[in-house]
Z-matrix of the N, CA and C atoms (Angstrom, degrees):
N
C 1 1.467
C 2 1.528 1 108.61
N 3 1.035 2 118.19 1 113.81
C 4 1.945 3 124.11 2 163.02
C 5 1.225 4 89.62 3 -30.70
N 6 1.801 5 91.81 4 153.29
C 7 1.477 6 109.30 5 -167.73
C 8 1.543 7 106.20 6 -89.00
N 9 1.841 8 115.50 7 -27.05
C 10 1.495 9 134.73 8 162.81
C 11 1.554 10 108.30 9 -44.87
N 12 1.286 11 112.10 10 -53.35
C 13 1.664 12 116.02 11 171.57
C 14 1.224 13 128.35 12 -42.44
N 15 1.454 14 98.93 13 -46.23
C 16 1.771 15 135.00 14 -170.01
C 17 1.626 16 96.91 15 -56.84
N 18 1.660 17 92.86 16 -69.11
C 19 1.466 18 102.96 17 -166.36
C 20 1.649 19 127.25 18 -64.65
N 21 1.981 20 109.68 19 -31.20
C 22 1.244 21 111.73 20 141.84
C 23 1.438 22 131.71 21 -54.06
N 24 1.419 23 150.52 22 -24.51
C 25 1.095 24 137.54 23 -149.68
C 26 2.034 25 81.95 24 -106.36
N 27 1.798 26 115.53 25 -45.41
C 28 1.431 27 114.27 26 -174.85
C 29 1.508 28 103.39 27 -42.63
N 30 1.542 29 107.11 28 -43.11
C 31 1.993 30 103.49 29 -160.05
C 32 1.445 31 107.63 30 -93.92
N 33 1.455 32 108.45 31 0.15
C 34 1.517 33 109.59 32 174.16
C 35 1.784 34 97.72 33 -81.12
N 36 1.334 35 133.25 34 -36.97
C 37 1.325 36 137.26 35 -177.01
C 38 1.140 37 117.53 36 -94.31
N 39 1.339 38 121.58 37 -0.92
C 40 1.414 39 119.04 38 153.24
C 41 1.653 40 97.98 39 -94.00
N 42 0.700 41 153.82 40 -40.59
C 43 1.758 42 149.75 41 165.56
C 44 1.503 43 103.83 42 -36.67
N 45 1.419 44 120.43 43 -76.53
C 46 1.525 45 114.10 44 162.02
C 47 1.657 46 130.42 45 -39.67
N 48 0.985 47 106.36 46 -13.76
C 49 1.474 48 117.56 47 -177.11
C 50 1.262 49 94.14 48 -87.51
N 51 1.054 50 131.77 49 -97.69
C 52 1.350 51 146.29 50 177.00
C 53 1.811 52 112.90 51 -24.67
N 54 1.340 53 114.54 52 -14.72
C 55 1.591 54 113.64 53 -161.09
C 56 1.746 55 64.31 54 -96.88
N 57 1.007 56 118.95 55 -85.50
C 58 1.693 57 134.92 56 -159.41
C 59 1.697 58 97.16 57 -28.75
N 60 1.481 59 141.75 58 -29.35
C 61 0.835 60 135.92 59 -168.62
C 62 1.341 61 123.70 60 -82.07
N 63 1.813 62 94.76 61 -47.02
C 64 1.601 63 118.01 62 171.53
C 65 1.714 64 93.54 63 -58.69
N 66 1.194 65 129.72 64 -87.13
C 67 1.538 66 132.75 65 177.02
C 68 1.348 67 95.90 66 1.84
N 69 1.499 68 122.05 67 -74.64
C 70 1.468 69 122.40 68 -156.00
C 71 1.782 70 108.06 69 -74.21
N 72 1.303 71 96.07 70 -22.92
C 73 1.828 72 96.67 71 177.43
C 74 1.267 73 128.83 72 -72.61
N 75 1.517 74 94.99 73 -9.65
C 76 1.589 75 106.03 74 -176.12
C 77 1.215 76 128.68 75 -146.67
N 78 2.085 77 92.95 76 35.03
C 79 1.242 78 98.82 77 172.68
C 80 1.921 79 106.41 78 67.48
N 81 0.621 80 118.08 79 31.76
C 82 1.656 81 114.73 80 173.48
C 83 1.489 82 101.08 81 64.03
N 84 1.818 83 116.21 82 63.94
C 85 0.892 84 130.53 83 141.79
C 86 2.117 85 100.21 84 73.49
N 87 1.216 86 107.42 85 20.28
C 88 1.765 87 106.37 86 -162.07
C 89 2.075 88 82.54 87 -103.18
N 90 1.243 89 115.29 88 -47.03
C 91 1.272 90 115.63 89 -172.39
C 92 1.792 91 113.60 90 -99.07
N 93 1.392 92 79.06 91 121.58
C 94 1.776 93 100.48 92 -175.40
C 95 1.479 94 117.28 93 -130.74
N 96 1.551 95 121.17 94 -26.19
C 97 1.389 96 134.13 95 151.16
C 98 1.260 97 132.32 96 -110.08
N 99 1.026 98 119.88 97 148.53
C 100 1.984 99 113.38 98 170.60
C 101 1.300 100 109.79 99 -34.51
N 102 1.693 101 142.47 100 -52.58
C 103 0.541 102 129.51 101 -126.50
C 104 1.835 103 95.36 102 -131.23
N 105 1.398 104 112.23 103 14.17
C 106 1.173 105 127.65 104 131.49
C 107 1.507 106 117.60 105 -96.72
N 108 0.660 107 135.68 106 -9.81
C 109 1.810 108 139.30 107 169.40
C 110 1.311 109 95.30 108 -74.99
N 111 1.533 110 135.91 109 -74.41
C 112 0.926 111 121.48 110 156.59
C 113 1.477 112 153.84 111 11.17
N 114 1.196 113 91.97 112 -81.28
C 115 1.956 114 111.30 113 172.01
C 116 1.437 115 88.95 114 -79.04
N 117 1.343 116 159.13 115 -93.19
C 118 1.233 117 129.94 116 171.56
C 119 1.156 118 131.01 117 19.48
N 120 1.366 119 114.78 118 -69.93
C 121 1.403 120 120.63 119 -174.86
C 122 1.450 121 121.00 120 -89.14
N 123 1.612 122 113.83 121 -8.60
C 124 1.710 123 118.43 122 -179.25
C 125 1.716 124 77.91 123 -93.69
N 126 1.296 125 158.01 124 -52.85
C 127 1.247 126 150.54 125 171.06
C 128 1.496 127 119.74 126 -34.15
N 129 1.269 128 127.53 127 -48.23
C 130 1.409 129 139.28 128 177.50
C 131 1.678 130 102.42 129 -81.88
N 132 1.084 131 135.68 130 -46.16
C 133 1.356 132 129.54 131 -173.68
C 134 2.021 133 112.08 132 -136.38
N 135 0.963 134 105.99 133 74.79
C 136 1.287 135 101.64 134 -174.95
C 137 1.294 136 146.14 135 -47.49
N 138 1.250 137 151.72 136 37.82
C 139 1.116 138 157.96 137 134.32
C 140 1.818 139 121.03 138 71.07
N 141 1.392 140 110.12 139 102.31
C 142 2.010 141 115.00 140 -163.58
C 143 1.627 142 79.61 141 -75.54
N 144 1.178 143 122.75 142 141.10
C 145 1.603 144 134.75 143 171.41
C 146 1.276 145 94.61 144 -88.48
N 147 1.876 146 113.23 145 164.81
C 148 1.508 147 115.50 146 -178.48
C 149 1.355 148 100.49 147 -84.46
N 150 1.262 149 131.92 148 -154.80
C 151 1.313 150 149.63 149 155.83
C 152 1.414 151 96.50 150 -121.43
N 153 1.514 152 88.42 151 124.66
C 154 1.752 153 109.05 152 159.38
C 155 1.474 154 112.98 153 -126.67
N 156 1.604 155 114.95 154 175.61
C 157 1.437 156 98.74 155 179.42
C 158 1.312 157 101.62 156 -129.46
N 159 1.328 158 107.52 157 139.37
C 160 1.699 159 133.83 158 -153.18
C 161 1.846 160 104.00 159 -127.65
N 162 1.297 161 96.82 160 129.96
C 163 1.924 162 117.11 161 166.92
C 164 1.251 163 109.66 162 -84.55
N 165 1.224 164 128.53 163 140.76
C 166 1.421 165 146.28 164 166.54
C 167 1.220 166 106.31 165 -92.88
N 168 1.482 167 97.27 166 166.66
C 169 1.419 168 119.40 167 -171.27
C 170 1.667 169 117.30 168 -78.35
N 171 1.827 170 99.31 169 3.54
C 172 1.343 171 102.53 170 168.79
C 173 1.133 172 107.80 171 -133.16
N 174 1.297 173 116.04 172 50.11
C 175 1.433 174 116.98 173 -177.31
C 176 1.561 175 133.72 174 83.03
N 177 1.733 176 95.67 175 -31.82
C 178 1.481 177 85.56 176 -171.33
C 179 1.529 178 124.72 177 -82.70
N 180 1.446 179 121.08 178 175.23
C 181 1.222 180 112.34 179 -164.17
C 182 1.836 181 101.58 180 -106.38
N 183 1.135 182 116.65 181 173.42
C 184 1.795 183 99.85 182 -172.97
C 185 1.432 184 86.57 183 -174.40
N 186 1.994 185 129.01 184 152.35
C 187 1.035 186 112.65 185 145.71
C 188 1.826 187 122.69 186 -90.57
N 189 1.287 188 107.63 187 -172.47
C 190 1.077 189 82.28 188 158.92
C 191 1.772 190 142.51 189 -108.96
N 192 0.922 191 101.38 190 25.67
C 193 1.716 192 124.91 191 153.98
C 194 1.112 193 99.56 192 -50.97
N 195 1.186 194 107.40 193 -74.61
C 196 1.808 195 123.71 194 -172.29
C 197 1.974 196 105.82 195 -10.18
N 198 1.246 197 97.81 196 -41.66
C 199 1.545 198 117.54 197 -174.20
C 200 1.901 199 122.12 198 -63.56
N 201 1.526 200 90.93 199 -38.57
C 202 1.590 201 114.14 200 -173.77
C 203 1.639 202 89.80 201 -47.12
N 204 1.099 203 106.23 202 147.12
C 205 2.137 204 125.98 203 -179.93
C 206 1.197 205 101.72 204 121.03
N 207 1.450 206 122.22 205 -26.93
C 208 1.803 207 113.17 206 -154.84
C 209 1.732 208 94.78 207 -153.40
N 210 1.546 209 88.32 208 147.81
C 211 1.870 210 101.58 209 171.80
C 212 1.361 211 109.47 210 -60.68
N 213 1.224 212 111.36 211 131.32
C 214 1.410 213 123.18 212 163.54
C 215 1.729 214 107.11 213 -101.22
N 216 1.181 215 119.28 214 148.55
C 217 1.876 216 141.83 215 143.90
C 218 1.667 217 89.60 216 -100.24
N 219 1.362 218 84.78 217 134.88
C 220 1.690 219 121.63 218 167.25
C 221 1.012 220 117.24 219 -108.25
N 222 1.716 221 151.92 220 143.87
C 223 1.399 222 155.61 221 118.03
C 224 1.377 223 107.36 222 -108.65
N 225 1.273 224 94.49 223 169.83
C 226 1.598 225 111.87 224 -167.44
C 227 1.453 226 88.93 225 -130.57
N 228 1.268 227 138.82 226 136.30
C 229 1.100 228 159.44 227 174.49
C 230 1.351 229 130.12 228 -146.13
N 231 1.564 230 134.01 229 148.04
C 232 1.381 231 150.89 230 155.16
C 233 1.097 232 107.02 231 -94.59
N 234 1.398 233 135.83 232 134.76
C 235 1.400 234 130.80 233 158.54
C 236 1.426 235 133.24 234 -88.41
N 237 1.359 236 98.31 235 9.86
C 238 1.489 237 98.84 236 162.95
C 239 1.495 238 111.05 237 -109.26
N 240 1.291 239 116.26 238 -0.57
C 241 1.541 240 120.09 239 152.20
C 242 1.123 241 136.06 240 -12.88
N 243 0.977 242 148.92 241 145.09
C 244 2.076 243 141.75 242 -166.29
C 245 1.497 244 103.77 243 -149.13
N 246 1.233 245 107.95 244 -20.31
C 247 1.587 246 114.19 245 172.30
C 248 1.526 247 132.31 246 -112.17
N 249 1.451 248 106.87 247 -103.95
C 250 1.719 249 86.80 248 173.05
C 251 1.297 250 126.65 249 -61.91
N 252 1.842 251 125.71 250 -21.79
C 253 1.497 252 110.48 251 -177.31
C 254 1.787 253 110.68 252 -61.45
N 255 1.420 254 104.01 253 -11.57
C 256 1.588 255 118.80 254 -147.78
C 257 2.074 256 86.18 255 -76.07
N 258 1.244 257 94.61 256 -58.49
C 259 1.825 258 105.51 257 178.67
C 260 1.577 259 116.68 258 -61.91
N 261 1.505 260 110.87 259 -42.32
C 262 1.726 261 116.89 260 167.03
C 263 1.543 262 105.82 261 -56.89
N 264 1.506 263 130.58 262 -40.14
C 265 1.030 264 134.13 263 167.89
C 266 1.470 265 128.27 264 -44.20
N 267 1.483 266 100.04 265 -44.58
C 268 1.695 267 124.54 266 -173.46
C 269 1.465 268 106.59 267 -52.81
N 270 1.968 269 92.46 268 -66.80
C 271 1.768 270 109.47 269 171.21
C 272 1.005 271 120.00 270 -32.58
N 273 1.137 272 117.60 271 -53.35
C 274 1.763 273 117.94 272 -151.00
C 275 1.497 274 93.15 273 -75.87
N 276 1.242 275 112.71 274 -46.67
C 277 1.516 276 111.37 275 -169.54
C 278 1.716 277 106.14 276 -61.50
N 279 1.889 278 126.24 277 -47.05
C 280 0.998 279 103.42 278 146.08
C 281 1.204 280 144.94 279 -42.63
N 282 1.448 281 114.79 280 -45.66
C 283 1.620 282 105.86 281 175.74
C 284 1.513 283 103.22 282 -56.71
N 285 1.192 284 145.55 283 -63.67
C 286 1.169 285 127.56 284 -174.83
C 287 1.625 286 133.85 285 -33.15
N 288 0.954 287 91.12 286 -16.66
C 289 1.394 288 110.95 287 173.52
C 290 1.475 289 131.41 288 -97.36
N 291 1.259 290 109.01 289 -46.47
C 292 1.692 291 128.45 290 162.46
C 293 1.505 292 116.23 291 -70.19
N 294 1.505 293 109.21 292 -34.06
C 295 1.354 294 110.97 293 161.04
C 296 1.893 295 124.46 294 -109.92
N 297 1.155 296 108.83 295 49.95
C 298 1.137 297 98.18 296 -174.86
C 299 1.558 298 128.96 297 -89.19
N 300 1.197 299 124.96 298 -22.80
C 301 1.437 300 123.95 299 131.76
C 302 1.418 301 138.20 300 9.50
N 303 1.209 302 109.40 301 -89.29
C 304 1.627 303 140.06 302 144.90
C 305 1.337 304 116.16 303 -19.70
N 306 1.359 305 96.85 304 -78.25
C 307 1.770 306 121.61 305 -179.29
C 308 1.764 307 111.73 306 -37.31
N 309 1.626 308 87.16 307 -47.04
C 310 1.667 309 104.50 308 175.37
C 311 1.022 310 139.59 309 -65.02
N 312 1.394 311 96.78 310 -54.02
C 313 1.637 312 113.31 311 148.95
C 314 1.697 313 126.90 312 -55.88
N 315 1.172 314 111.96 313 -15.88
C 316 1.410 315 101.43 314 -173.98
C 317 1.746 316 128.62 315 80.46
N 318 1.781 317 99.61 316 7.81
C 319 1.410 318 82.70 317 175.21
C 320 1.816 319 101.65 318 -114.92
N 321 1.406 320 101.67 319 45.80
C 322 1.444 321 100.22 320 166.43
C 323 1.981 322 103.89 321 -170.68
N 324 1.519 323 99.86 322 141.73
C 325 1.479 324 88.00 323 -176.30
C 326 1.591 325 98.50 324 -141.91
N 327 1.989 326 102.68 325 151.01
C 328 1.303 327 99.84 326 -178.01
C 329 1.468 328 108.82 327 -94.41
N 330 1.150 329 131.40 328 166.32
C 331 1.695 330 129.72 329 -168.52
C 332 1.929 331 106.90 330 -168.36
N 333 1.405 332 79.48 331 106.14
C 334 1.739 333 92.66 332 166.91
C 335 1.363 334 111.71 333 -106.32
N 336 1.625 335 104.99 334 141.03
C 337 1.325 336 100.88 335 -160.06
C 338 1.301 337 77.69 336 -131.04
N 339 1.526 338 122.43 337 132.23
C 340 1.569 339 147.60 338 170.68
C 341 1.982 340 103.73 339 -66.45
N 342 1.452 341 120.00 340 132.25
C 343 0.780 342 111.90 341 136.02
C 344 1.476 343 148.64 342 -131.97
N 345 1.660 344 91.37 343 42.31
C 346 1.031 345 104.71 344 155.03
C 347 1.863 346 133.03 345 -121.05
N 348 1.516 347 101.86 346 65.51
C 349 1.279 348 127.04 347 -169.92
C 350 1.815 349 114.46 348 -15.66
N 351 1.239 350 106.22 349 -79.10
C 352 1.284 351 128.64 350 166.47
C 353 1.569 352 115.08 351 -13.94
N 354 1.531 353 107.28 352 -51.95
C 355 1.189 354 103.09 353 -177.95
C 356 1.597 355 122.49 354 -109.29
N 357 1.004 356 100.01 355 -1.35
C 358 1.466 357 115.84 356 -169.16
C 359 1.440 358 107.87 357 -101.61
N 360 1.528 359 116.52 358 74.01
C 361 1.936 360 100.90 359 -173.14
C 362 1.334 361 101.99 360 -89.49
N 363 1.253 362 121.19 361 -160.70
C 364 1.872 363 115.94 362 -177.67
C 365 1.730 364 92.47 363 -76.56
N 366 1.166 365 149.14 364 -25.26
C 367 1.065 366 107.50 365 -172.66
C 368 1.338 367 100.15 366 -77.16
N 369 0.964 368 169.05 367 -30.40
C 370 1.969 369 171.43 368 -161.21
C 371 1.385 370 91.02 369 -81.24
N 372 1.167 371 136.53 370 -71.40
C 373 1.501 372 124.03 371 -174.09
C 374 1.256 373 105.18 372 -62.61
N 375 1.453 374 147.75 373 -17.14
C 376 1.182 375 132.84 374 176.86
C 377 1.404 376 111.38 375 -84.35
N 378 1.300 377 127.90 376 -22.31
C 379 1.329 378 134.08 377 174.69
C 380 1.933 379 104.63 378 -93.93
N 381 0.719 380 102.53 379 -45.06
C 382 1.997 381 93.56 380 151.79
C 383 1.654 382 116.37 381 -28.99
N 384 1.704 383 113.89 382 -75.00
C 385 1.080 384 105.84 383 158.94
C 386 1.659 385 145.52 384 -60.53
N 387 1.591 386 108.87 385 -14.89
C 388 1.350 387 93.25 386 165.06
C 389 1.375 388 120.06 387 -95.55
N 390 1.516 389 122.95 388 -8.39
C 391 1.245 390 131.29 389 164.47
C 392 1.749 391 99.09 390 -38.59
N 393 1.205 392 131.48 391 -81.61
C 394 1.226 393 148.74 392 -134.12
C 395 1.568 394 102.58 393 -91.50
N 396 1.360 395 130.58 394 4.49
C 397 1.450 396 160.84 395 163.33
C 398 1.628 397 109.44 396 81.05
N 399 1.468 398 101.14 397 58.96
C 400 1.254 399 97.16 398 -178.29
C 401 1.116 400 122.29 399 -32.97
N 402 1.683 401 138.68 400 156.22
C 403 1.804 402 132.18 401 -160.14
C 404 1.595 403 70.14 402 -130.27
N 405 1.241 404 157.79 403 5.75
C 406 1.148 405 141.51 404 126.23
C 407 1.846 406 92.95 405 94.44
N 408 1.342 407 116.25 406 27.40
C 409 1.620 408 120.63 407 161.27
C 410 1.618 409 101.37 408 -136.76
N 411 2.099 410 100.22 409 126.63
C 412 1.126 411 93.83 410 146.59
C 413 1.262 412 86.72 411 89.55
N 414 1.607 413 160.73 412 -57.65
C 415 1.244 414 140.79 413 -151.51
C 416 1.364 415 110.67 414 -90.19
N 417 1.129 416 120.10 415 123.25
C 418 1.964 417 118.54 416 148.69
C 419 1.231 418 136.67 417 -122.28
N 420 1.279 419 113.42 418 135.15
C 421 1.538 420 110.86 419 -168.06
C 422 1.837 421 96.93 420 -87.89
N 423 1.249 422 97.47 421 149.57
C 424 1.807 423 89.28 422 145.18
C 425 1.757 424 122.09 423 172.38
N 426 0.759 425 109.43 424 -169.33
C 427 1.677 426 116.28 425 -164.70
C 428 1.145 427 109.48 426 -118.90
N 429 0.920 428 120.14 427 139.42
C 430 2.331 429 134.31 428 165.46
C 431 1.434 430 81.52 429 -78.25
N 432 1.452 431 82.76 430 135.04
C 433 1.731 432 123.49 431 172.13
C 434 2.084 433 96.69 432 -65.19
N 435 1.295 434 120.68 433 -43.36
C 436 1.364 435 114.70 434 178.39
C 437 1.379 436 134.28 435 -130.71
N 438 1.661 437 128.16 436 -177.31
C 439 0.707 438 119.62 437 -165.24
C 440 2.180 439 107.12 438 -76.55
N 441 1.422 440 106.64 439 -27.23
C 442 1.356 441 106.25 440 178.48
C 443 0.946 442 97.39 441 -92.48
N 444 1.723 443 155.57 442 3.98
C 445 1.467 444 123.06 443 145.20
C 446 1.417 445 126.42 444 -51.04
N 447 1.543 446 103.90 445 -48.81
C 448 1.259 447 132.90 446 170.91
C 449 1.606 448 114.66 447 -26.86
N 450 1.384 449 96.45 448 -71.75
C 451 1.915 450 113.65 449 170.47
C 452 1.071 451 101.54 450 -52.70
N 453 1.456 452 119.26 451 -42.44
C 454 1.588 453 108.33 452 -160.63
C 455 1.538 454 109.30 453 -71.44
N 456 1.244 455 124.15 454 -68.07
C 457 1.753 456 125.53 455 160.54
C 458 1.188 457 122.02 456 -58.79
N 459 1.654 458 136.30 457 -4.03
C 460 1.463 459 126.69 458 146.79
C 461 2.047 460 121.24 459 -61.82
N 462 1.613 461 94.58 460 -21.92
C 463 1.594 462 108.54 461 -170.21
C 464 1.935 463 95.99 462 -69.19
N 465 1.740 464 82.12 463 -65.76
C 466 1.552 465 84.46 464 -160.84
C 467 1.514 466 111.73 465 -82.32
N 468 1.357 467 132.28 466 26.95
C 469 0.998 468 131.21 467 157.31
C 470 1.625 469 114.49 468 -95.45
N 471 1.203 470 110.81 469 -29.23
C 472 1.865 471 130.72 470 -152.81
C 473 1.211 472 106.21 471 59.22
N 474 1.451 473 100.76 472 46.46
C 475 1.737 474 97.69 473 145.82
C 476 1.917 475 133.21 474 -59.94
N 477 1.442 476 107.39 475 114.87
C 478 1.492 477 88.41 476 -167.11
C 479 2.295 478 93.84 477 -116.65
N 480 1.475 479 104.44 478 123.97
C 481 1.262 480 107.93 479 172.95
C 482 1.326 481 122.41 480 -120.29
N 483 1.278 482 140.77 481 147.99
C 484 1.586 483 157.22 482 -153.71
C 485 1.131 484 102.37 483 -144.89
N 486 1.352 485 121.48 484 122.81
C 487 1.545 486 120.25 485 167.56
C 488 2.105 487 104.19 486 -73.85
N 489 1.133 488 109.12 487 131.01
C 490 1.400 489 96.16 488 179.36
C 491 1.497 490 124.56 489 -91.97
N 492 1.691 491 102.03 490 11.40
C 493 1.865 492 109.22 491 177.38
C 494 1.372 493 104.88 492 67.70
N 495 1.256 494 122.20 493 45.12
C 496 1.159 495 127.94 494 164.19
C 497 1.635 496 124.92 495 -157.38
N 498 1.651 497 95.28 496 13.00
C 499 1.604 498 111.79 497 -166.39
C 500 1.179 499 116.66 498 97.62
N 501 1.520 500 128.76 499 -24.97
C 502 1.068 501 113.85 500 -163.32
C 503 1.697 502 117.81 501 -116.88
N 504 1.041 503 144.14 502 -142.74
C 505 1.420 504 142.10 503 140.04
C 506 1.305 505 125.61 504 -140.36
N 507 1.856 506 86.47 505 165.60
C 508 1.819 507 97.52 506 -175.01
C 509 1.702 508 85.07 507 -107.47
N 510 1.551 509 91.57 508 154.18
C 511 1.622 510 109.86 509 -147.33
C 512 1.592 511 101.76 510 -142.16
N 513 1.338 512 126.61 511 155.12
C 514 1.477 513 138.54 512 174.85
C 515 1.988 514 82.23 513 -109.98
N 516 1.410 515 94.97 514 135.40
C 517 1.516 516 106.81 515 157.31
C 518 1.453 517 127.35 516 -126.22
N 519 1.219 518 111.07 517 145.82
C 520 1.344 519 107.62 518 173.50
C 521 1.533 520 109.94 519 177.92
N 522 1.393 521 117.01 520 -171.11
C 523 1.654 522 106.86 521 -166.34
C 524 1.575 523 99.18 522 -149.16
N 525 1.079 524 98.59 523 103.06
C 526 1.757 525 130.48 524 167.07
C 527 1.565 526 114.50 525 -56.60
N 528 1.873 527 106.46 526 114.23
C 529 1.526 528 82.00 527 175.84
C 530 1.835 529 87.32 528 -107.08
N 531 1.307 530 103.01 529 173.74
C 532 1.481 531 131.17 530 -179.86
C 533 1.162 532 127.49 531 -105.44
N 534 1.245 533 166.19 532 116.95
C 535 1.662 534 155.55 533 -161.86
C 536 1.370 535 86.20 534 -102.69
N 537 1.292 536 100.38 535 172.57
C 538 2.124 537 121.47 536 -160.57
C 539 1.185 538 89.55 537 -77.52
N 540 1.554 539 131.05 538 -57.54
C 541 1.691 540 110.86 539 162.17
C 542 1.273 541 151.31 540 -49.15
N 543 1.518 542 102.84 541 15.59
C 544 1.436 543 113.15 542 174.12
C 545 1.750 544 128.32 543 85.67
N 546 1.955 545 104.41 544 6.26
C 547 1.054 546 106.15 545 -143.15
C 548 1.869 547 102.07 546 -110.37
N 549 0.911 548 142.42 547 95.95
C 550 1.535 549 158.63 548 -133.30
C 551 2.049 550 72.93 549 -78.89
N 552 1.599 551 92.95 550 113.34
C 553 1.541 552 119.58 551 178.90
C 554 1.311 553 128.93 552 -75.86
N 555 1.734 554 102.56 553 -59.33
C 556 1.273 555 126.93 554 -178.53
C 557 1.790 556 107.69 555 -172.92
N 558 1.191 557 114.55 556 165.87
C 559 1.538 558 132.85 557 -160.32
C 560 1.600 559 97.52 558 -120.36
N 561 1.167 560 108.09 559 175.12
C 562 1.712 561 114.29 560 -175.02
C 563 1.608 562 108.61 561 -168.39
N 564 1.081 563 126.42 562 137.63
C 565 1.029 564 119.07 563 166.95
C 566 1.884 565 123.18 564 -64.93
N 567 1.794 566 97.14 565 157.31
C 568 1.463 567 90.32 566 172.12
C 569 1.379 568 105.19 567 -65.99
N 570 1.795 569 114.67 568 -171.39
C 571 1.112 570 134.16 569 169.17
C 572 1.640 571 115.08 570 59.43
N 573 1.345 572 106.52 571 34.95
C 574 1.305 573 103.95 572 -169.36
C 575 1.374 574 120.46 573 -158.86
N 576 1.850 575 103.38 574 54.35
C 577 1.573 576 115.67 575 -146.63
C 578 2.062 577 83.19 576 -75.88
N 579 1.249 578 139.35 577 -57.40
C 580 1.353 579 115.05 578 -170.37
C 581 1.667 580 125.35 579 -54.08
N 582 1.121 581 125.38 580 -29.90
C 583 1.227 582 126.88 581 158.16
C 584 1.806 583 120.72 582 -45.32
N 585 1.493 584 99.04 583 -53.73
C 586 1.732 585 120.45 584 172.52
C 587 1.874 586 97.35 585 -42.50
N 588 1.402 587 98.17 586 -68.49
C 589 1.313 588 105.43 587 -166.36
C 590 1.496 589 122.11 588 -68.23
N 591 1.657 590 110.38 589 -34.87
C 592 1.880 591 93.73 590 158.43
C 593 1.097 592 122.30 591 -70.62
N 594 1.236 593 137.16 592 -29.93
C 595 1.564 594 131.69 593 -179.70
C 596 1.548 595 112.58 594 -62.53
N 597 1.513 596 121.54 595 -47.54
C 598 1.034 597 140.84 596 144.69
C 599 1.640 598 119.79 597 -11.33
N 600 1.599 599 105.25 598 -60.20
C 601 1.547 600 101.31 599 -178.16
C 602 1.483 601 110.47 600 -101.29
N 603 1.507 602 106.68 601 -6.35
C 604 1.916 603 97.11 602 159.68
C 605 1.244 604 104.57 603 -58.21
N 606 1.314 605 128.21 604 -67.59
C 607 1.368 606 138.22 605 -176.28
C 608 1.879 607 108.90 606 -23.12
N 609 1.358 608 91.68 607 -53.45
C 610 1.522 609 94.10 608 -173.65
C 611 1.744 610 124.81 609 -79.64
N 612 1.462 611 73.30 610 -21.24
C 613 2.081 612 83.60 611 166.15
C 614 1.526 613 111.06 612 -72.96
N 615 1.326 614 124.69 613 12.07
C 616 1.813 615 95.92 614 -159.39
C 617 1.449 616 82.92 615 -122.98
């Protein structure tokens, strides 16, 4: 056999080698970041969230159990935000709208959860939501009473935050839905309230 032959057929089977490996490294090529590995894996095995206990945007106090019966959408937001809370903002206010049905009925609720406690009391999350025209069904903003609630639902959400040295932070966004058992389903990107909202009502068709 020519040695040109030789050396094509060796680097053709190291090419297959290496394809067959990546395939298996990433799950059949679906996982390429953490944070697609991730949603991957809250998709394949879904995840019971803890209970923490969270303030509303009118003061009151609630855990979040309190919630278990009905689908929740999650965001994580700052309200002095200028960027992604600004688009998580957009959604929700679309979803309220695309899903309002649901919302109405009570077998689905939207929930922004501040993490930046300290500054965010119910009056700031309540003006969060009317910024973004709250339709006034179905949405609540609110804050963990502490600093280990905070950790605790930044963990099991994959909340990831950066102070950006300027007061504010650099932030991962996205919108978490929840099943009535409490059990973190699947993730979604921002900016992408009709996608949110059909997956949303498959869920509710089945």
């Amino acid at each position: 056999m020519p040695n040109r032959l030789r050396t094509l057929l060796a680097s053709l089977c190291i090419v297959a080698a290496g394809g067959a490996a990546l395939w298996v490294a990433t799950d059949g090529l679906r996982v390429f970041t953490t944070e697609t590995a991730r949603r991957v894996s809250i998709r394949a095995t879904p995840r019971l969230l803890p209970d923490v206990a969270l303030q509303d945007d009118a003061g009151a106090r609630f855990a979040l159990a309190d919630l278990r019966g009905r689908w929740l959408l999650v965001d994580f937001i700052y309200t002095r935000c200028l960027s992604w809370c600004n688009v998580l903002g957009g959604d929700f206010a679309q979803l309220q709208q695309r899903l309002a049905a649901p919302l109405r009925d009570g077998s689905l609720r939207l929930l922004s959860i501040s993490f930046d406690p300290a500054h965010d009391a119910p009056a700031e999350l309540a003006a969060h939501k009317r910024r973004f025209g709250d339709h006034g069904i179905g949405w609540t903003a609110a804050r963990p009473l502490d600093a280990a609630g905070l950790a605790t639902l930044g963990h099991a959400f994959g909340l990831k935050v950066v102070e950006d040295g300027m007061g504010g932070y650099v932030h991962n966004a996205s919108i978490a839905l929840v099943d009535p058992s409490g059990r973190l389903v699947d993730v979604f990107d921002a900016g992408a309230p009709r996608q949110v909202a059909a997956a949303v009502q498959r869920r509710l068709a089945q």
